[in-house]
Structures are given as C-alpha cells and as structure tokens.
C-alpha positions in Angstrom: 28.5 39.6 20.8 27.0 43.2 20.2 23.3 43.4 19.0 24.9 45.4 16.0 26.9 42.0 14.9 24.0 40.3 13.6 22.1 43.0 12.0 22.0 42.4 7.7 22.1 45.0 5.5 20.6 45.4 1.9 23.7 46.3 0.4 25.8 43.3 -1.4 29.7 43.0 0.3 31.1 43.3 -3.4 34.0 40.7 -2.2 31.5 38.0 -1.6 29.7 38.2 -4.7 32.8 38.1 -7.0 33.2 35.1 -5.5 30.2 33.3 -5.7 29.5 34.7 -8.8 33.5 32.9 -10.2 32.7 29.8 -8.3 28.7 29.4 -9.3 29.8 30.8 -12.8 29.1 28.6 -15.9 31.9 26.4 -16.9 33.5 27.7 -20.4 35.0 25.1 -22.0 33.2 23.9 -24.8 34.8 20.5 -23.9 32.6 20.0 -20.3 29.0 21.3 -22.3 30.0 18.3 -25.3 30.8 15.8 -22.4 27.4 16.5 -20.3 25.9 16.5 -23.6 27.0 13.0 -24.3 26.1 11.3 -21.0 22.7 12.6 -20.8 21.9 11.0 -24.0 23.4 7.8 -23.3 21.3 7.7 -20.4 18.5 8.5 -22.0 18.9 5.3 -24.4 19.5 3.4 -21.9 16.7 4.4 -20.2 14.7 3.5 -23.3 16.1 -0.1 -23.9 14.8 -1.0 -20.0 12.4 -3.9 -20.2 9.8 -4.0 -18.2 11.1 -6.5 -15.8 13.8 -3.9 -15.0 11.3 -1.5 -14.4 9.4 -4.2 -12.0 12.7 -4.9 -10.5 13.1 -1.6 -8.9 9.7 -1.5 -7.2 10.2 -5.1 -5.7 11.4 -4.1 -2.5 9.2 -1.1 -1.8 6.2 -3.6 -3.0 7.3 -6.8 -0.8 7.7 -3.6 2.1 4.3 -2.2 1.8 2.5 -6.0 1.5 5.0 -7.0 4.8 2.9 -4.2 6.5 -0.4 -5.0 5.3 0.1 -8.9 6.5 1.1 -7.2 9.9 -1.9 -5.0 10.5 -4.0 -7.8 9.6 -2.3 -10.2 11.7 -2.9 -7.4 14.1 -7.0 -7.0 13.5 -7.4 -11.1 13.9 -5.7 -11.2 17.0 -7.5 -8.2 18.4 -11.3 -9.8 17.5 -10.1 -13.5 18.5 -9.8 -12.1 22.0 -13.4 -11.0 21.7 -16.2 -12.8 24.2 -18.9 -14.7 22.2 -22.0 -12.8 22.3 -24.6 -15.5 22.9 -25.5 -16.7 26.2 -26.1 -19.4 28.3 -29.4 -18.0 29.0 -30.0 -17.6 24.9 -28.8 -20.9 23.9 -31.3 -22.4 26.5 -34.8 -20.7 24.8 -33.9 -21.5 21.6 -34.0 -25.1 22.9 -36.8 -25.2 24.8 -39.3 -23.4 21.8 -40.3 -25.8 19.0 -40.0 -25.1 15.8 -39.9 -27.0 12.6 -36.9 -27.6 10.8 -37.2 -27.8 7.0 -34.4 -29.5 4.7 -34.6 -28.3 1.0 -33.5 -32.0 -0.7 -33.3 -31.6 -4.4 -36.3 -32.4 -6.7 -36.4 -36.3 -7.3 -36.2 -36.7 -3.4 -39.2 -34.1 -2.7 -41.5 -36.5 -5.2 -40.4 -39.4 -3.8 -41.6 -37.9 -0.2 -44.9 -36.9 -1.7 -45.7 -40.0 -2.9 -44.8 -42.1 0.1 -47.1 -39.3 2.3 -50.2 -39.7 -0.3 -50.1 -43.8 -0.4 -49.8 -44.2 2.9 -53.1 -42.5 3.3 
C-alpha cells in the first residue's frame, strides 16, 4: 500500500454523499411520521399508568445485586479482624490481678438504703 492511499482530502467524493444523503434522508411519507406519532404516545400513557410497584420492579435486581456485594465485603471485613491476635497479655492480665482495687456495684435505690441501715445498726 502507497503512503499516497491513505491520505484524506477536504473535498467531498460527490458519489458518496448522494448516497448517504438518499439513505440518511428523511422518510416522506406522511404515513411513517402519523405511525411514529402514534406509538410514542402510546408509550407515553403507558408510561404514565405504571404503578409504583412496576417502577420498584425494575430496580429489584440491580438492588438485590448491589446489597449481594455489600453482604460480601462485610463478610470479607469480619473474617479479616477475626483472624486478628488479642491485644492483652499474659503479662497484663497478671497485674491487674495482683493490684487491689475496689469493686463498686451500683444496685438500685431501695437496696442502697437497705445497706445503709444494716452498716449504721450494726455500729
């Protein structure tokens, strides 16, 4: 193939746009602009009398697609920190058992009186 071959020019090949311009052309029968006519309307009323629950219908499967992936990713993310080593120690849990320390259990009201007067007879 010759450089020469794939070189465009600016001018228009007047054969090739007679014929796109006949087959891109408008159609001109009155009969094909009456018939679109007509089935874009009815489209469009039956686009209008769609309940919701037809319009719900049509994002079900993208919906159950895109909650499928986020059960998977966090199926993913618990299985990655599952794996993780507890952070606490040997060494840690055995301090906190050798310091003291006092351990005070909030009961409710009645049960806090009760206490109090039991400590102040006894005395």
């Amino acid at each position: 193939m010759a450089d020469n071959d794939l070189e465009f020019t600016a001018e228009a090949d007047p054969r090739v746009t007679g014929a796109l311009r006949s087959h891109y052309a408008a159609p001109r029968d009155e009969a094909y602009w009456e018939s679109l006519q007509a089935q874009v309307m009815a489209r469009i009323a039956a686009g209008a009398r769609a309940s919701w629950l037809q319009v719900a219908a049509g994002w079900a499967r993208p919906g159950l697609a895109a909650a499928a992936a986020v059960l998977l990713v966090a199926a993913a993310l618990f299985q990655l920190n599952r794996d993780e080593p507890e952070s606490i120690s040997f060494a840690a849990m055995t301090q906190i058992a050798s310091q003291p320390e006092f351990i005070y259990i909030e009961n409710d009201a009645a049960s806090q009186r009760d206490e109090t007067l039991r400590l102040v007879v006894s005395h």
